[in-house]
N, C-alpha and C positions, 0 to 999 in steps of 0.2 A: 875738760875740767869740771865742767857743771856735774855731766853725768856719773862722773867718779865722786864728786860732793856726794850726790846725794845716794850713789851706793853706797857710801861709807856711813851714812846717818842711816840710810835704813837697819844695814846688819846692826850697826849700836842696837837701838830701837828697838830689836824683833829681839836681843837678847834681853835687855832693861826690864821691855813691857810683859816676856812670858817667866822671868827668872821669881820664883818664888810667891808667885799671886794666892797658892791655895793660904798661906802662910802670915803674910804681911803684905799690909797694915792687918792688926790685928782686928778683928770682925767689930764692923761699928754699930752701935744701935738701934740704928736704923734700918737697918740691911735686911734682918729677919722680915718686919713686915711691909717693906717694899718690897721682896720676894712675894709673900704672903699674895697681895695682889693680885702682880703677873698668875703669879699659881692658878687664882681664883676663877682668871679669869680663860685660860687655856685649860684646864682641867673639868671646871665646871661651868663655865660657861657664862660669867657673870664676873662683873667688875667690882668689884665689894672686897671689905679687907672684917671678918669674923672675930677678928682679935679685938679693932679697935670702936669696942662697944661705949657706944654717946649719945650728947642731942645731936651731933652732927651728925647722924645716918651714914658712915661709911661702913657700917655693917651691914647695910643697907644697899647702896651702892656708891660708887667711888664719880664725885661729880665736879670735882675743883680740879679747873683747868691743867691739870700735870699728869696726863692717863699716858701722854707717848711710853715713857719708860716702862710703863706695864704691858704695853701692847708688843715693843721690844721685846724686853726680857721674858713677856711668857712664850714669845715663839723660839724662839733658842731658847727654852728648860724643853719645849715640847719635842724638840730635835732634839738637842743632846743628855737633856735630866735635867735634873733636879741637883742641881751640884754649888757650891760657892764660890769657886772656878769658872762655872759657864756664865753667873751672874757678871763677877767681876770682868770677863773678858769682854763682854759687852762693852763696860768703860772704858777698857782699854785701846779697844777697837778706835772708840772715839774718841778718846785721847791722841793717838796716833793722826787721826783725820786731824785735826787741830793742829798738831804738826805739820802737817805736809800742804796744810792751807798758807799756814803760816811762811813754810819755804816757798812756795811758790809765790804769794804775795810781795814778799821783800826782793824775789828774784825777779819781779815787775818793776819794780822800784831801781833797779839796777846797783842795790848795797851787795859790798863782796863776798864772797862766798866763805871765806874765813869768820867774816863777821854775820854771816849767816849759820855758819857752821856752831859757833857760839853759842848765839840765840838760842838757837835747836835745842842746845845744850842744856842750857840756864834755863829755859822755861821746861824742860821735863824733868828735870831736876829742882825748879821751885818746890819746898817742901808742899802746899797746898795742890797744887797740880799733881804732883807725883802719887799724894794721896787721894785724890778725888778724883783721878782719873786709874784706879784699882781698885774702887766702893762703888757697892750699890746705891748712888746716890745719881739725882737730877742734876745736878750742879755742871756736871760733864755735859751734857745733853746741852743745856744752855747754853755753853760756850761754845760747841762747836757749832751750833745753828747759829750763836748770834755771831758768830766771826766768821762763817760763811756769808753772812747776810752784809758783814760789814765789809769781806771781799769783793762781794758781789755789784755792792752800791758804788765802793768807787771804781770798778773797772765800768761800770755804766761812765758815772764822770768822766774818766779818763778815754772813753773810746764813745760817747754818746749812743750806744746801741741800745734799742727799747728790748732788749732779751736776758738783759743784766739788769733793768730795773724791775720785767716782769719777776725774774728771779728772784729778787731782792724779795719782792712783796709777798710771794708763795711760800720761800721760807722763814718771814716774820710769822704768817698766816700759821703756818706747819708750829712754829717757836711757839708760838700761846698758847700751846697744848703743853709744854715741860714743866713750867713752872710760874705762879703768878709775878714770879720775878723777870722774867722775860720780860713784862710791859717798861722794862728798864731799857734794855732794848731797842725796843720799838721807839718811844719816847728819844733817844738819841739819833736813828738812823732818823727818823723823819726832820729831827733840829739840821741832821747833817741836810737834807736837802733844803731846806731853810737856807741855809750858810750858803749853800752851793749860789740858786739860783736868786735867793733873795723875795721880793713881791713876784719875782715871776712865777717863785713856786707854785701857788693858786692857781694859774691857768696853764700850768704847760703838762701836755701830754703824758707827761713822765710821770708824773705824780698821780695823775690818774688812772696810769698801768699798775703803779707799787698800790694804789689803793684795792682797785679791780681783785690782781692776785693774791693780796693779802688775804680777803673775802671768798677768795677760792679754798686757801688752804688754811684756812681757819672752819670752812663750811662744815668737813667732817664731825668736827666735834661741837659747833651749833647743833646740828641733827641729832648725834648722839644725846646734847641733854635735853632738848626738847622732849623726846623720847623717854629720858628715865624721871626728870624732873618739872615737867610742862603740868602736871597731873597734880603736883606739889604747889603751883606756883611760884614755880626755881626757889623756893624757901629752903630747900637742903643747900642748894648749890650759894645763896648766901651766907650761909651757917657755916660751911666749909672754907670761903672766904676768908669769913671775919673772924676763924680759924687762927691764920699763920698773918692777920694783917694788925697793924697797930692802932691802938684802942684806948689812946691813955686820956683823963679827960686835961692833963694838963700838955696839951700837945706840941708845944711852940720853945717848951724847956725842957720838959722832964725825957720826951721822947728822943732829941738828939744829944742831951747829957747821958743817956741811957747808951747810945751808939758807940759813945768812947769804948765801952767795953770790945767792943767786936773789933775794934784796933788794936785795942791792949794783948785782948789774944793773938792776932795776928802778928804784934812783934816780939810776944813771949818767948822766955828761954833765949835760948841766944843767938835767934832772930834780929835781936834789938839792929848790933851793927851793918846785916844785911840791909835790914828796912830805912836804917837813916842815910843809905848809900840810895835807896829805889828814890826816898827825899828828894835825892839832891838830884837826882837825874832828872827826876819830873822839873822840877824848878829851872836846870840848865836846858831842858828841851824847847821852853820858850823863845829859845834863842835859833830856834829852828821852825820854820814859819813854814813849812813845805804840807802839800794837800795831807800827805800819810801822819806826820806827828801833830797837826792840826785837830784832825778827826781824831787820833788816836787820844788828843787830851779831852776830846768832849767826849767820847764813850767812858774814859775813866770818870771825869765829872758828874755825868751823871748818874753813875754808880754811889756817889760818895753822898751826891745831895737827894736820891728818892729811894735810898735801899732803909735809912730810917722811917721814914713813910709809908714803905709797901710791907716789909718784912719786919713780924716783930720781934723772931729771934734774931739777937745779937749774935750770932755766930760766927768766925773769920769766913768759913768757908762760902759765902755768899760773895765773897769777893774776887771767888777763882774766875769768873767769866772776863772779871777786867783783866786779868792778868798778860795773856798775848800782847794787847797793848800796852801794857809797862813795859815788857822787854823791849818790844818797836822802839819806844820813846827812849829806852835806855842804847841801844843800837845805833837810832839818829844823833843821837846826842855825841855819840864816839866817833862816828861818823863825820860831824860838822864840825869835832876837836881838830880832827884828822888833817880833814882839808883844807883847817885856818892856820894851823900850827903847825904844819912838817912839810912847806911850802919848797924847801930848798930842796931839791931833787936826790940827791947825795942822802941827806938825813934821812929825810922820806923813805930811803929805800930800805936804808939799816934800820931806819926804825919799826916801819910796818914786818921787815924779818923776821925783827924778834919779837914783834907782839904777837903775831900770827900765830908763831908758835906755842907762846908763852898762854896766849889762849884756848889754844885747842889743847895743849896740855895740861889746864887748869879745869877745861870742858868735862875733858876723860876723868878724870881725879874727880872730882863731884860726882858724875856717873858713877864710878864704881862703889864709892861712899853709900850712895843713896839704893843703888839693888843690893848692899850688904845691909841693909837698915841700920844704920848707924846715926849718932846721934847729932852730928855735925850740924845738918839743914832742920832741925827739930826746930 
């Protein structure tokens, strides 16, 4: 049964993720010189973006912690071109990785495979996800390193092996190369080991490995700017910082009054009734105190309280990295309906029948909506 799950979520999947990519979403703003970059940097040899002439020197060279995606995408343009097709597959690529973290995670957790089946669904199908992982954008990048990283840390919990926590650490380390939003991230997985082990955290081994490896793979890109900006006094690489960081001097009001906006888009258009349902899940997930929707509410948590503080555009799409875990949280939540409410073996049976169905038939119907681009999940 598993194995048939998940050949049936792949073939979706491989049609969803390549059906119409050169097309839609239509081409974002961005895209041209985040391409630009990669180019710059496989073509001629130097990581610099020629367009975005400033005081920040990225004409100069490109020195704020989010070079993975260019280092990415220019090796795949130098294989297959120069195309908006090859960029986008990249995201989609890892977009899909995000997926299959994500089934396999909940298939450790031992939630059913219908309700896995679901999940799958509804998170590639989230409008933001669907979008963000078919743009040339970081946002992707982020979330499949930090939900690997958040896979990674509790199967350390879960099974105490120091090769899940070395893990953990190497791809935080790897993580702070995507985006300075990453330190959102990190700042969570490490609260999680806080939670886990408490005052023990400080002295036990484990912590000292996720530090160790973090320092590993974070090391690549010390070198690099020591290198392009040691000679500057890292003055570009603060410039480009305080860049995309928040700067207001009324800081403590005006900058998370300002934040409402990046919600407001996010439940724009008719969104609304989606989002006041994501509400009520979160809120009913409390009622579910298990190691997975625990952690899963502090990585949302700390999305909502430091993405006003680290990032200064207000944009929804800063939010796609929490997403995985809103589904989880939405999943347990049906999950622990399930097992308090349909206790009587009979009901139970007729009822999970017809949800089962009633779900993956609601699954399919969203999928085909969404590779028609239609305006349904807008």
């Amino acid at each position: 049964m598993e194995r048939k799950t998940l050949i049936v979520i792949l073939g979706l999947l491989s049609i969803y993720f390549s059906w119409n990519i050169h097309q839609y979403p239509p081409v974002h703003v961005d895209e041209p010189w985040e391409t630009i970059t990669a180019y710059q940097l496989y073509f001629h040899g130097k990581l610099n973006n020629p367009v975005l002439q400033g005081p920040e020197f990225y004409q100069e060279h490109f020195v704020e912690p989010r070079i993975l995606q260019s280092i990415v995408l220019g090796l795949f343009y130098k294989v297959f071109g120069l195309h908006l097709w090859v960029g986008r597959m990249v995201s989609v690529i890892l977009g899909a990785c995000v997926l299959l973290c994500f089934y396999y995670l909940l298939k450790r957790y031992q939630v059913d495979n219908y309700l896995i089946f679901f999940g799958v669904i509804i998170l590639s199908t989230h409008h933001y996800f669907f979008i963000f992982s078919r743009t040339i954008r970081p946002e992707i990048y982020v979330t499949f390193i930090g939900f690997a990283c958040f896979s990674a840390l509790l199967k350390g919990f879960d099974t105490e092996k120091k090769i899940w926590f070395a893990l953990t650490g190497f791809l935080m380390g790897i993580g702070m190369w995507t985006h300075p939003a990453f330190a959102i991230w990190c700042a969570a997985l490490i609260s999680m080991l806080f939670l886990e082990y408490q005052l023990k955290t400080f002295t036990l081994k484990k912590t000292s490995i996720v530090l160790l490896f973090f320092v590993i793979g974070l090391l690549p890109f010390i070198i690099y700017l020591i290198i392009e900006d040691a000679g500057n006094d890292f003055s570009h690489f603060w410039l480009q910082i305080r860049r995309g960081a928040v700067q207001n001097a009324s800081f403590l009001t005006q900058t998370f009054f300002d934040e409402f906006s990046r919600y407001q888009e996010y439940a724009s258009g008719t969104r609304l009734p989606i989002v006041i349902l994501e509400i009520v899940f979160i809120i009913l997930s409390f009622k579910s105190n298990d190691r997975l929707s625990r952690y899963s509410r502090v990585v949302i948590l700390f999305h909502i309280i430091l993405l006003p503080v680290l990032i200064k555009s207000r944009k929804a799409r800063y939010l796609v990295p929490a997403l995985p875990l809103l589904i989880i949280l939405m999943l347990q939540t049906f999950r622990s309906f399930e097992l308090e409410y349909l206790k009587n073996w009979f009901r139970k049976f007729a009822a999970l029948h017809f949800i089962q169905r009633l779900l993956i038939v609601s699954g399919i119907f969203l999928l085909v909506f969404q590779v028609s681009a239609q305006s349904i999940l807008m």
